[in-house]
C-alpha positions as CSV (number, residue, x, y, z in Angstrom):
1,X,0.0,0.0,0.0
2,X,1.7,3.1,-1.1
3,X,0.9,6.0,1.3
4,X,2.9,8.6,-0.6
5,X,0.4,11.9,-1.1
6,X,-0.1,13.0,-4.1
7,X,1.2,16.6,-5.1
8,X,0.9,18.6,-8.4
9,X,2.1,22.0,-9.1
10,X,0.2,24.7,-10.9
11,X,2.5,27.6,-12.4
12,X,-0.6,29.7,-14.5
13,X,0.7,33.2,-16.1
14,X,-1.9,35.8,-16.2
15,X,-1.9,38.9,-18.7
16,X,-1.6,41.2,-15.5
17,X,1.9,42.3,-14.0
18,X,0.6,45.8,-12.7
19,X,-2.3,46.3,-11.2
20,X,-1.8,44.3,-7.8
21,X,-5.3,44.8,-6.9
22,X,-6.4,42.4,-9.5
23,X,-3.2,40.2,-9.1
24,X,-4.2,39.4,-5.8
25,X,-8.0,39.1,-6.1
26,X,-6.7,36.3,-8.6
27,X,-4.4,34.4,-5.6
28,X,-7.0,35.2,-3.7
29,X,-9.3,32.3,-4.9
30,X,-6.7,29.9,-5.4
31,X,-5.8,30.7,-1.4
32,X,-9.1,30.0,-0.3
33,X,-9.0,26.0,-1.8
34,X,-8.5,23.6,1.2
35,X,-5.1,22.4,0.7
36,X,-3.7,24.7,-1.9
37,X,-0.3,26.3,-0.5
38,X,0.6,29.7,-2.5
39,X,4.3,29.1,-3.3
40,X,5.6,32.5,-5.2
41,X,3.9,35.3,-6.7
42,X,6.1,36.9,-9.3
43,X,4.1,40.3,-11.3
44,X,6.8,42.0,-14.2
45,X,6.1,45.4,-15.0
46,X,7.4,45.7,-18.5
47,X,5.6,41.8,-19.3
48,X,2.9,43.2,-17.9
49,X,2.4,39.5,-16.7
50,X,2.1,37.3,-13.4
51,X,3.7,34.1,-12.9
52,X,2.3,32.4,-10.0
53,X,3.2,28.9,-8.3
54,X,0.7,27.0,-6.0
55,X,0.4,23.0,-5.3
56,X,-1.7,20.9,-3.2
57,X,-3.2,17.4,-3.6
58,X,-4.3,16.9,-8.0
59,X,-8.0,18.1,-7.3
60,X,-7.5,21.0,-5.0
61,X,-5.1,22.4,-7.6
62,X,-7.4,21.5,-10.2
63,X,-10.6,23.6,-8.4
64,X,-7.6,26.0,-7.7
65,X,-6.9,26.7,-11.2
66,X,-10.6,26.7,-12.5
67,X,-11.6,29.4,-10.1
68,X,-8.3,31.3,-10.6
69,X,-9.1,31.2,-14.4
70,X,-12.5,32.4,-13.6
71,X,-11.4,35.1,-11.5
72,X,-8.6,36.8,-14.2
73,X,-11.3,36.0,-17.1
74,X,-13.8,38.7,-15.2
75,X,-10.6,41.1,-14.0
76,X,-8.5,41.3,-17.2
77,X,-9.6,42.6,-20.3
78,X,-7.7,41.1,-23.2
79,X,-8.7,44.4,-25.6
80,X,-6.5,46.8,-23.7
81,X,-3.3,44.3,-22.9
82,X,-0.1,45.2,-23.6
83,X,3.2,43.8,-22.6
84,X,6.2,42.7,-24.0
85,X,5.6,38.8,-23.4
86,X,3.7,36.8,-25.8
87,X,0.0,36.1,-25.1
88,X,-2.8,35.1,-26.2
89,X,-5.6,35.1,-23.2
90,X,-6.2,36.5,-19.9
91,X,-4.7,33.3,-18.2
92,X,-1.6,32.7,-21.0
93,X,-0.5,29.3,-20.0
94,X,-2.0,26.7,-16.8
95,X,0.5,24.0,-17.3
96,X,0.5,21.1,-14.6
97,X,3.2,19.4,-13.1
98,X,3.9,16.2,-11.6
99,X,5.3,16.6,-7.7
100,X,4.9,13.3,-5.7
101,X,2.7,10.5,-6.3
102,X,1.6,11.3,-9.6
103,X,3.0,10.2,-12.8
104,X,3.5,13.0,-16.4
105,X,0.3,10.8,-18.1
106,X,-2.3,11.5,-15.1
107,X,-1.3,14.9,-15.0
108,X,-1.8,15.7,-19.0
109,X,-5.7,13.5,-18.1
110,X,-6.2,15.9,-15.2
111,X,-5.2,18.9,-17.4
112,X,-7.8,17.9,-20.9
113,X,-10.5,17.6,-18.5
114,X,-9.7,21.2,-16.7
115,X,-9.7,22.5,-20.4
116,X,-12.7,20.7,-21.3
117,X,-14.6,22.3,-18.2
118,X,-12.9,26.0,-19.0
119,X,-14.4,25.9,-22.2
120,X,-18.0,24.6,-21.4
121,X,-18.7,26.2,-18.0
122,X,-16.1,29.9,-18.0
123,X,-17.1,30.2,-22.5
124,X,-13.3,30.7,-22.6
125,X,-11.5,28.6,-26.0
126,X,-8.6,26.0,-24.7
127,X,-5.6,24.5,-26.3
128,X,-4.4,21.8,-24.7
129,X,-0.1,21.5,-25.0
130,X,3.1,19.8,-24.0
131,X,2.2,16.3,-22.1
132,X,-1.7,17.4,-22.5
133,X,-1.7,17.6,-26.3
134,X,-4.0,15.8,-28.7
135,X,-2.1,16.4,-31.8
136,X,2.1,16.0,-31.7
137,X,2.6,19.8,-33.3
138,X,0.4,21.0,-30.3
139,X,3.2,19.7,-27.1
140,X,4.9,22.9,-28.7
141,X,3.4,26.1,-27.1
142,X,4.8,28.5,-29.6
143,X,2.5,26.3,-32.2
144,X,-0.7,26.8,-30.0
145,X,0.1,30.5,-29.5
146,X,0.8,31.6,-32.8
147,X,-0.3,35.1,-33.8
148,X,-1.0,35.5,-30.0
149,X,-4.3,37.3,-28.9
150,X,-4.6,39.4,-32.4
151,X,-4.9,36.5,-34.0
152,X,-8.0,35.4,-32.0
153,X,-10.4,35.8,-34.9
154,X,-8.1,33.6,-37.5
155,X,-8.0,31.2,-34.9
156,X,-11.2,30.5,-34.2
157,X,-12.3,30.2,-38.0
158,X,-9.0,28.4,-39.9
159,X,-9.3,24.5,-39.5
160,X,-6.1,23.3,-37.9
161,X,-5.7,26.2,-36.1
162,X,-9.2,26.2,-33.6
163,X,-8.9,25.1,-30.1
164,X,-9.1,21.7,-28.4
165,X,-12.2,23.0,-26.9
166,X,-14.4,25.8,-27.2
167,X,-14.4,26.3,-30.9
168,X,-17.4,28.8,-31.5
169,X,-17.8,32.4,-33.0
170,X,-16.1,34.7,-31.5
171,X,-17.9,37.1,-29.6
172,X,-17.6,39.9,-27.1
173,X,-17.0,38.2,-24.1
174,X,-14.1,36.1,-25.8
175,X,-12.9,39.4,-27.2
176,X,-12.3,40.2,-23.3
177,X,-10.6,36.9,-22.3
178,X,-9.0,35.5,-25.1
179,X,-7.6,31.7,-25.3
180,X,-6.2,29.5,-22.5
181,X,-3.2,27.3,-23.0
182,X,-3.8,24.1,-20.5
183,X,-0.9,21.7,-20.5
184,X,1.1,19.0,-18.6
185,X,4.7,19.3,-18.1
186,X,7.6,17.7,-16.1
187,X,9.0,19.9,-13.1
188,X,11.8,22.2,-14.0
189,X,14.6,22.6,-12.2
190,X,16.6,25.8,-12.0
191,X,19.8,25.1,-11.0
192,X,23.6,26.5,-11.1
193,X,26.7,24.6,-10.5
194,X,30.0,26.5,-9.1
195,X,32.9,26.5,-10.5
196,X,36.4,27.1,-9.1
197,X,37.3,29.6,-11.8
198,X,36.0,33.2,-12.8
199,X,36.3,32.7,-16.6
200,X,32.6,32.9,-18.4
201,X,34.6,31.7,-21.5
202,X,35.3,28.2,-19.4
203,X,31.8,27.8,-18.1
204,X,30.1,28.5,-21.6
205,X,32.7,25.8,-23.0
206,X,31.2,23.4,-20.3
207,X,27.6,24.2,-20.8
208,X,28.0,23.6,-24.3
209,X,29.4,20.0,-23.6
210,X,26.5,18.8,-21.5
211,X,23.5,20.8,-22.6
212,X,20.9,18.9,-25.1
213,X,21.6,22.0,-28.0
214,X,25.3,21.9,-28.0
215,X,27.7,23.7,-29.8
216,X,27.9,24.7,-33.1
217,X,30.1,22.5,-35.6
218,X,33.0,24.6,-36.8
219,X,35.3,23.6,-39.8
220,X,38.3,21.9,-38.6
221,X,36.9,21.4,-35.2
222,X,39.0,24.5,-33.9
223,X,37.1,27.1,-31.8
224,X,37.8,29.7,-34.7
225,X,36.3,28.1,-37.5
226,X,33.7,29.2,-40.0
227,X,30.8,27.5,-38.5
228,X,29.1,25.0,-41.1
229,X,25.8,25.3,-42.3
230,X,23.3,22.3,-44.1
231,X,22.1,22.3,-47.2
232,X,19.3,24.5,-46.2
233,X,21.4,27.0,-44.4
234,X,21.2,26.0,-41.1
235,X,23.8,25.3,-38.5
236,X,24.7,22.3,-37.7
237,X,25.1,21.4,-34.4
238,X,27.2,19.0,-31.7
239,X,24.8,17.4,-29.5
240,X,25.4,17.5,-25.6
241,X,25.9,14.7,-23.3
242,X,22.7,15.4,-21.5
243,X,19.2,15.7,-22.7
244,X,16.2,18.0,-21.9
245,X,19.1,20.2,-20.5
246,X,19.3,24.3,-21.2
247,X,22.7,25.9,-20.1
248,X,25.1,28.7,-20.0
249,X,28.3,29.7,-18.4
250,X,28.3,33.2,-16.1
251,X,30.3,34.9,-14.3
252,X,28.3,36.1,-10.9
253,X,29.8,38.9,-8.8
254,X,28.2,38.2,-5.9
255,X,29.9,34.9,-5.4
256,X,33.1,36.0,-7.4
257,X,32.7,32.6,-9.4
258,X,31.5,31.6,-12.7
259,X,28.5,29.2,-13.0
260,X,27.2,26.7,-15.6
261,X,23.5,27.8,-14.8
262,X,21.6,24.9,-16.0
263,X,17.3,24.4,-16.5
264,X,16.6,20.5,-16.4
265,X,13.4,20.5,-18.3
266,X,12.8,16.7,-17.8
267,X,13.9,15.3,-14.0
268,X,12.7,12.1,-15.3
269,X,15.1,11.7,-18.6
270,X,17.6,13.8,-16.4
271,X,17.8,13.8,-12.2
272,X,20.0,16.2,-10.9
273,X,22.3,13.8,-9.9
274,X,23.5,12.7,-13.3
275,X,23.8,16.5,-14.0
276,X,25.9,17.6,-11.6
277,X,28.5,13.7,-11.7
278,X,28.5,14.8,-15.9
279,X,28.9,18.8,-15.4
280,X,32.0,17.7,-13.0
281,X,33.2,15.2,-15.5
282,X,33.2,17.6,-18.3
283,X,35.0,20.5,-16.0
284,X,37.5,18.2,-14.9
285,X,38.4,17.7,-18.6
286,X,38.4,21.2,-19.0
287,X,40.8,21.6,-15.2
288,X,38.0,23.2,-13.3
289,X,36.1,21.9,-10.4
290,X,32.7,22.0,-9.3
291,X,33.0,23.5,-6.1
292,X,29.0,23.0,-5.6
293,X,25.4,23.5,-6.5
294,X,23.1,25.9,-5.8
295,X,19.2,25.9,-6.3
296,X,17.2,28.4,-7.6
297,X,13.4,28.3,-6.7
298,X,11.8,24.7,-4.8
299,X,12.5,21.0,-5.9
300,X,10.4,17.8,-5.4
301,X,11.7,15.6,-2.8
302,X,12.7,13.0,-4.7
303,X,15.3,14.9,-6.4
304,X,17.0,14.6,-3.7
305,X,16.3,12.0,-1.9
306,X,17.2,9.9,-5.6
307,X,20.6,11.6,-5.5
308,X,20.8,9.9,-2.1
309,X,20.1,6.6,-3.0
310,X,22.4,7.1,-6.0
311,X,25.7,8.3,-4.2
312,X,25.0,5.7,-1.5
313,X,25.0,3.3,-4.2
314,X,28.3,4.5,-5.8
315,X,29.8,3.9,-2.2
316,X,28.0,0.3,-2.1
317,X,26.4,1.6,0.9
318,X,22.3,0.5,2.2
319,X,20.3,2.9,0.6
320,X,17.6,1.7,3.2
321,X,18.2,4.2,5.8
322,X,15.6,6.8,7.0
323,X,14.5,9.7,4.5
324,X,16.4,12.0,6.6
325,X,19.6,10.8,6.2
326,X,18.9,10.8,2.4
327,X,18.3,14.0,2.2
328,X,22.0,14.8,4.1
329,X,23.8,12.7,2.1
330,X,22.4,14.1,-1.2
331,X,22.9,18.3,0.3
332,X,26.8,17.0,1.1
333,X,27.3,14.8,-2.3
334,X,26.2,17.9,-4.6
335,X,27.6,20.5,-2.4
336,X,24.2,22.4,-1.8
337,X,25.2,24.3,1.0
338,X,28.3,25.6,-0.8
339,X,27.2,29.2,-1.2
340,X,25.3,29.6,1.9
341,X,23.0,26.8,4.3
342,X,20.9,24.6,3.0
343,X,17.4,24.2,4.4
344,X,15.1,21.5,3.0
345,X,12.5,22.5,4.9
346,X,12.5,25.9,3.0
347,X,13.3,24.1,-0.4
348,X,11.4,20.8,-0.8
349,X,8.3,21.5,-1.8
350,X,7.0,18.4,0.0
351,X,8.3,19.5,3.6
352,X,6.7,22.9,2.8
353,X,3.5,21.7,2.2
354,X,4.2,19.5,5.9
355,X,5.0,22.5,7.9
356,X,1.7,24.4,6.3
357,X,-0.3,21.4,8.1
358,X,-0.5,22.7,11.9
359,X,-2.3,19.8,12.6
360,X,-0.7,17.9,15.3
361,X,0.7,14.4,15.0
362,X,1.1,11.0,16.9
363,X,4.6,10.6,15.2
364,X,5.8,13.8,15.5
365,X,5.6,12.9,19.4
366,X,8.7,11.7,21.9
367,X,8.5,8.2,22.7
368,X,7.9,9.5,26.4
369,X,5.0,11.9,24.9
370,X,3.5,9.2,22.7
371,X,3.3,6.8,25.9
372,X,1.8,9.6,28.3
373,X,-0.3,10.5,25.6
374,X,-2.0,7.1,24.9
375,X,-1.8,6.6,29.0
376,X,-4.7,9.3,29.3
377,X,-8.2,9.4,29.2
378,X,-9.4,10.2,25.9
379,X,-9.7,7.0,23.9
380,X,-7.2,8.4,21.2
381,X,-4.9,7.3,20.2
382,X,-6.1,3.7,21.4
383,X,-5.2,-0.1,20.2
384,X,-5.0,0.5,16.4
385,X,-2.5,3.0,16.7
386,X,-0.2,1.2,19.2
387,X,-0.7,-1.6,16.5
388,X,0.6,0.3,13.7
389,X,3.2,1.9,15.4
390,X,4.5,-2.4,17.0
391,X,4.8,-3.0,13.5
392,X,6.6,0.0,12.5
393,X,8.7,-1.2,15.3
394,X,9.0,-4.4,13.8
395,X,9.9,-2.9,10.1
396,X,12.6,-0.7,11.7
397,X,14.3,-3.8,13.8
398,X,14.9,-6.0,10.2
399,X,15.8,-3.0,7.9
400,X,18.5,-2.5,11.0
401,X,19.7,-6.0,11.2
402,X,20.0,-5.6,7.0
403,X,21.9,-2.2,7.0
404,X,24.2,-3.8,9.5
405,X,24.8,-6.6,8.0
406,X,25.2,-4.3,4.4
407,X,28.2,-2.9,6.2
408,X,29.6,-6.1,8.0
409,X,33.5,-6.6,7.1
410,X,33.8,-9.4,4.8
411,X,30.4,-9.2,2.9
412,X,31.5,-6.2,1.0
413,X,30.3,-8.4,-2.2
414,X,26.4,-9.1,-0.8
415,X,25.8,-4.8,0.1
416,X,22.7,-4.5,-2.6
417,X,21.3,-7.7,-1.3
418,X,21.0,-6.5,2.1
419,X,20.2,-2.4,0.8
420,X,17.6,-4.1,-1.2
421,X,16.1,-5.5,2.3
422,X,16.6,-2.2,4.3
423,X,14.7,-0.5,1.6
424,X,11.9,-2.7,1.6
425,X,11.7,-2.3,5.6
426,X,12.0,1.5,5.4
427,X,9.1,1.6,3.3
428,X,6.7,-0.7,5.3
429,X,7.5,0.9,8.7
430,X,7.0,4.4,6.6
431,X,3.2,3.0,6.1
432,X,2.8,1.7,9.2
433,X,3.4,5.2,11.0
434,X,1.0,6.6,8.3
435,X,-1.3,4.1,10.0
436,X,-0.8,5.6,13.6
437,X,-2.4,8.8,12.7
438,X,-4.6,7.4,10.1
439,X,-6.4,5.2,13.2
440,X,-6.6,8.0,15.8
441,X,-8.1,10.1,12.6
442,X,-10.6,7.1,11.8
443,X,-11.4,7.0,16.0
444,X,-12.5,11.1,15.4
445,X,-14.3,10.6,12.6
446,X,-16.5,8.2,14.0
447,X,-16.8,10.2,17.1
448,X,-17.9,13.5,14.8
449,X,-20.7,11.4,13.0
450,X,-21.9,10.4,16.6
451,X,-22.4,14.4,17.3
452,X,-24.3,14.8,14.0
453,X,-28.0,16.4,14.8
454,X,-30.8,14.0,15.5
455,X,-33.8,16.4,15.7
456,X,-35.9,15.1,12.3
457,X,-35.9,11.9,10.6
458,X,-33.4,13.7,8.1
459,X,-31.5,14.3,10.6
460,X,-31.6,10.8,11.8
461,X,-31.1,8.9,8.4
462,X,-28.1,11.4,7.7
463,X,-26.6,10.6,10.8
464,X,-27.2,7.1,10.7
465,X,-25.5,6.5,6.9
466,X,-22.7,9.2,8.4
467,X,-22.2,6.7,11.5
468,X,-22.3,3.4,9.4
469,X,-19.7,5.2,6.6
470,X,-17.4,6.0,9.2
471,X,-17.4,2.5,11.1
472,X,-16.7,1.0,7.9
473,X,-13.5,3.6,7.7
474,X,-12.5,2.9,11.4
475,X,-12.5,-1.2,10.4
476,X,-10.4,-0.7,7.2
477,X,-8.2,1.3,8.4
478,X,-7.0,-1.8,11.2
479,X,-7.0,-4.1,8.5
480,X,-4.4,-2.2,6.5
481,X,-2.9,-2.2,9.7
482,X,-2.9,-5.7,9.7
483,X,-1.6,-6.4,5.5
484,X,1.1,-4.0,5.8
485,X,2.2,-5.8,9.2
486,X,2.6,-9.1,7.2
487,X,5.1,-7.6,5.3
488,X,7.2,-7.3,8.3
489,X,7.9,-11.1,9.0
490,X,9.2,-11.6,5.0
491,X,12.0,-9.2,6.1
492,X,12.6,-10.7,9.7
493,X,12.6,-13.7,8.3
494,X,15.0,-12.8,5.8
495,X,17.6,-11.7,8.5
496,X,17.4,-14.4,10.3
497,X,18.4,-16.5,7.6
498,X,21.0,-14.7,6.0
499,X,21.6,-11.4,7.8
500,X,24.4,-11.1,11.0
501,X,24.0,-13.6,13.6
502,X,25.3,-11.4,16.1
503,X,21.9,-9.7,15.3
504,X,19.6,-12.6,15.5
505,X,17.3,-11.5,18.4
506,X,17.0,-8.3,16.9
507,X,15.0,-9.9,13.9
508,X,13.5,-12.4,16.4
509,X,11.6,-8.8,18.2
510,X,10.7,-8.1,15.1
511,X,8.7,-10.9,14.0
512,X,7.5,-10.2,17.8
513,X,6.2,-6.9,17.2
514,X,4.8,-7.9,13.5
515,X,2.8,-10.6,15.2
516,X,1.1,-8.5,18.0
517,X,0.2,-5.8,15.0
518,X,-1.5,-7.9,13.3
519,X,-3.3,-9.4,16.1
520,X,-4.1,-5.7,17.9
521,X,-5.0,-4.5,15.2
522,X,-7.1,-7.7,14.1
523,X,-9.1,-6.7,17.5
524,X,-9.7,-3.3,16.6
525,X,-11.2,-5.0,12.6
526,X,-13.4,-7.2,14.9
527,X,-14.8,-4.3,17.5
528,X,-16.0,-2.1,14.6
529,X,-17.2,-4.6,12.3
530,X,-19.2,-5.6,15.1
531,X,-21.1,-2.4,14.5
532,X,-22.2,-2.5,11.1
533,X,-25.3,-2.9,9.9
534,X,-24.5,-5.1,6.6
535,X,-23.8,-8.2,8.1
536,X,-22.1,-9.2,4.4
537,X,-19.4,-6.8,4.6
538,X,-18.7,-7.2,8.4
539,X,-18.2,-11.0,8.3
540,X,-15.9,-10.6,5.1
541,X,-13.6,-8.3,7.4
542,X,-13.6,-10.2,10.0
543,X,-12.8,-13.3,7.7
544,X,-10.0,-11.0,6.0
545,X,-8.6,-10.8,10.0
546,X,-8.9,-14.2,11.1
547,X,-6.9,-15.1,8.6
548,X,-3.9,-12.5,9.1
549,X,-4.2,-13.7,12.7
550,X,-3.3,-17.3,11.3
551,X,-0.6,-16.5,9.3
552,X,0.9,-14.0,11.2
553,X,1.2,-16.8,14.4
554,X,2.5,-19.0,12.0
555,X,5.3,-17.0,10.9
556,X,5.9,-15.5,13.7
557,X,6.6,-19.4,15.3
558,X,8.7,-20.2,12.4
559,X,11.1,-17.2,12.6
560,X,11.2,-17.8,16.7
561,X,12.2,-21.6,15.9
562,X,14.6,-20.4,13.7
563,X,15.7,-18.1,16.2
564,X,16.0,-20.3,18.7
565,X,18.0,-23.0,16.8
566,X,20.6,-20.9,15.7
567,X,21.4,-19.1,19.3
C-alpha cells in the first residue's frame, strides 16, 4: 500500500503584472482552496504579466486553477493588454506538473478535463499543449500560441488552427478573455553549478558540452572556424551529453565565481544527480572543479532523496536508511550548501507543504509523549495506533539487522542484497506510522458522526449513513494495519536466515512486534465490524482478520524456531 500523497504543481501566467489589486484578487481564490499552499507570486512590469506557483493534492489544484481562471477572465480585459511577453488570453499558460505521487500521463488526463470544463462552464476557447496535447505539433506552445491574442479571430475560424475545446464564434466576451493554454509538463529545475574559476569563457565551453543544443560544428573542429551550415542554411550542431538540459556559463559577482547555470526540463530523462556527476566530468576535462550546486526556486523531494540513494550506491552503501539521512547525504554529495546553508525544509516543496499542516501528529511525538499520551483518558490514540506503530517497530528492527549486515566486514560483495532489504523495511515501517495517525483520525471521525444532529428523521437517516460510513473507515483502516504488518515477517525472516547472527534477536523482536500488530489491530477489525449494519461486509472483514491472525502466528513461530535454533 503506497501511502505517498499525491502533489501537483500549478504555475498559470496571467496577462496582469501591474495592477496588484487584480493580481491578488486572482491568488485570492486559489488561497481559499482547502489544501492549496501559495508558493511564489512573481508580477513584471514591462511583461505586464504574473507568474504564480501554488500546489496541493491533484483536485484541489485542479478547483484552484478553474476558479483562478474564472477570477482573471472577469478582471482582465484582453482588448486593452499590452506587454512585452507573448500572449494570447487572460490566463496565457495553466501547465500542470507532476510533484509526488503522480506520474506525467495523469497529470496531462487531469489537465484535458480542466480544459474541457474552462471551455463549457467559463465560454473561454482552450488548447491543450506539452504532455496534455491531442495532436504532436500542439506539445509545442509556440504552435498553440501563434499570432498570440490578435490573431483570435483567425484562430477560431481556420481549420487546424481552432482550439481543443471551445471552438465557436467569436464574440464579445471572448474578445475580453481570449484563449487558455492548459498543459502538462515535467517539473523544471533551476539550478547553477559553481565552478572554481571566474572565466565565463570556461563555463560556456562546459555548458556547451552537457547541454541537449550543444555547440555549433565549426570547420576543422577548432574554436575559430567558420561555422558549417546544411544544405538549407542552417547550422549544424554538436549534441550535448545530457538531454532535456538548457545551459550557459556566467560569471556572478556576488559569489566571485562563474557558473554553468543549467534548466533541467525533464527530472525524469535527467535527475540532478546525473547533472551535476556529468557537469564535473566535463569540468574536470576542462581543469576546473565543481566547487558546488546551488538551487534556484523549490525542488520535489525525490530529487534529492534519488541523488541519495544514488551516491549511496556509488559507495555500495544501504540505501535503506531513513529519509532524513537521504536528504543529508544528497545536500553533502552535490555540495548544496556551498554558497550559503541549506534548508530543506525551505526548499522541498513536499516539507513545505508538511509545515503548512498545523495539525498535530502522533509521530511527530517523543517516545515518552507518545506513551503519556496514549496513557490518558481520551480513547485516542487507542489499540490500532499502538498496532501500527508495533509493527513500524517491527519494520525498523529488520531493515536495521540488513543495514548492518550491508556494512559487515567481509560481505562487501552481498551490500545490494542487504540495501535491497533495508529498503523494503524502510518503506513498510513508513506506512505503518501513516497508519498511527490514520487510526486516531478514523477514531474522530466516528466520534464526529456520533455528534451529527438528530432532531428530524433527516436528521436521523443522515446521521445514521454518516455513522455506518465511518465504522466501515474505522474497520479498514486496522485491517491495513494488519496487511502491511505481514510484510514485516518476510524481512525478519529474511535476516534471520541470511543477515548477521550477532543480530539474531534483533530480527527475532521483530517478528514479535509484526505478530502483536496484526493481532491488535485484528481486535480493533473485529470491534468495529461488530457495528455495522451489513452483516455481508462485516463478516468478510472479520474473515480478512482471522486469517492474518493465522498467518501472522504462524510465521511468527517459524522465525522464533529459527531463532531459537541458531542461538
Amino acid at each position: 500500500m503506497n501511502k505517498m500523497q499525491q502533489l501537483v504543481e500549478c504555475v498559470p501566467n496571467f496577462s496582469e503584472g501591474r495592477n496588484m489589486d487584480v493580481i491578488n484578487q486572482i491568488t485570492g481564490v486559489i488561497t481559499q482552496v482547502e489544501g492549496v499552499k501559495l508558493l511564489d507570486v512573481d508580477p513584471g512590469e514591462a511583461t505586464n504579466r504574473t507568474v504564480v506557483t501554488f500546489v496541493g493534492p491533484p483536485q484541489a489544484v485542479v478547483e484552484a486553477a478553474y476558479l483562478a481562471v474564472k477570477k482573471a477572465g472577469e478582471l482582465i480585459d484582453m482588448r486593452q493588454h499590452h506587454g512585452a511577453h507573448p500572449r494570447m488570453g487572460a490566463t496565457d499558460v495553466l501547465p500542470l506538473i507532476p510533484v509526488a505521487g503522480i506520474t506525467l500521463d495523469e497529470c496531462a488526463q487531469l489537465a484535458r478535463d480542466l480544459a474541457k470544463r474552462i471551455a463549457s462552464e467559463l465560454l473561454i476557447p482552450c488548447y491543450c499543449y506539452e504532455a496534455a496535447a491531442f495532436t504532436p505539433e500542439r506539445r509545442n506552445l509556440a504552435v498553440c500560441r501563434r499570432g498570440e491574442y490578435e490573431a483570435l479571430h483567425e484562430k477560431l475560424t481556420t481549420p487546424g488552427r481552432q482550439p481543443d475545446f471551445g471552438t465557436r464564434a467569436v464574440d464579445e466576451h471572448m474578445e475580453r478573455t481570449g484563449c487558455t493554454a492548459v498543459g502538462a509538463r515535467n517539473f523544471l529545475i533551476a539550478t547553477n553549478f559553481n565552478l572554481n574559476t571566474t572565466s565565463t569563457r570556461r563555463a560556456n565551453a562546459i555548458a556547451f558540452d552537457v547541454r541537449e543544443k550543444g555547440r555549433p560544428v565549426r570547420e576543422g573542429n577548432s574554436l575559430t572556424g567558420k561555422v558549417v551550415k546544411d544544405d538549407q542554411g542552417h547550422t549544424v550542431m554538436q549534441p550535448g551529453t545530457l538531454k532535456a538540459t538548457k545551459a550557459i556559463g556566467w560569471y556572478i559577482d556576488e559569489y566571485k565565481i562563474a557558473q554553468v547555470s543549467m534548466n533541467i526540463t525533464d527530472i525524469d530523462t535527467t535527475p540532478l544527480h546525473v547533472a551535476f556527476d556529468e557537469v564535473c566530468r566535463c569540468a574536470q576535462n576542462r581543469g576546473v572543479r565543481v566547487t558546488g550546486t546551488e538551487i534556484v526556486g523549490l525542488i520535489p523531494k525525490r530529487a534529492l532523496v534519488d541523488a541519495g540513494r544514488y551516491f549511496l550506491e556509488k559507495q555500495h552503501r544501504s540505501t535503506g536508511i531513513p529519509e532524513e539521512d537521504l536528504v543529508f547525504i544528497a545536500i553533502k554529495s552535490m555540495g548544496l550548501d556551498d554558497l550559503k546553508p541549506f534548508n530543506p525544509r525551505e526548499k522541498v516543496i513536499e516539507y513545505m507543504i508538511e509545515d503548512e499542516d498545523k495539525s498535530p501528529k502522533l509521530v511527530d511525538l517523543t517516545v515518552k509523549d507518545f506513551a503519556l499520551e496514549t496513557s490518558r483518558e481520551s480513547p485516542a490514540p487507542g489499540g490500532g495506533s499502538i498496532a501500527a506503530y508495533m509493527g513500524a517497530l517491527g519494520a525498523a528492527l529488520g531493515a536495521m539487522v540488513a543495514n548492518l549486515s550491508s556494512h559487515k566486514r567481509g560481505w562487501d560483495d552481498r551490500w545490494k542484497e542487504f540495501s535491497d532489504w533495508a529498503d523494503k523495511g524502510q518503506a513498510i515501517a513508513a506506512n505503518l506510522l501513516h497508519l498511527v495517525d490514520e487510526d486516531t483520525l478514523s477514531f474522530n471521525k466516528l466520534m464526529d458522526a456520533f455528534g451529527l444532529p438528530k432532531a428530524t428523521e433527516a436528521d436521523k437517516q443522515a446521521r445514521t449513513q454518516a455513522i455506518q460510513a465511518a465504522t466501515l473507515y474505522a474497520a479498514q483502516v486496522p485491517l491495513h494495519t494488519m496487511q502491511e504488518a505481514m510484510r514485516v515477517f518476510e524481512v525478519c525472516k529474511a535476516m534471520v536466515e541470511t543477515g548477521m547472527q550477532s543480530s539474531l534477536s534483533d530480527a527475532g523482536v521483530g517478528a514479535l512486534a509484526a505478530r502483536a500488530a496484526v493481532i491488535g489491530a485484528g481486535l480493533n477489525v473485529k470491534i468495529n465490524a461488530a457495528s455495522l449494519n451489513d452483516r455481508a461486509v462485516a463478516q468478510d472483514l472479520i474473515a480478512q482478520a482471522e486469517a492474518l491472525i493465522a498467518q501472522a502466528n504462524d510465521a511468527e513461530q517459524e522465525i522464533l524456531s529459527l531463532v531459537n535454533s541458531k542461538l
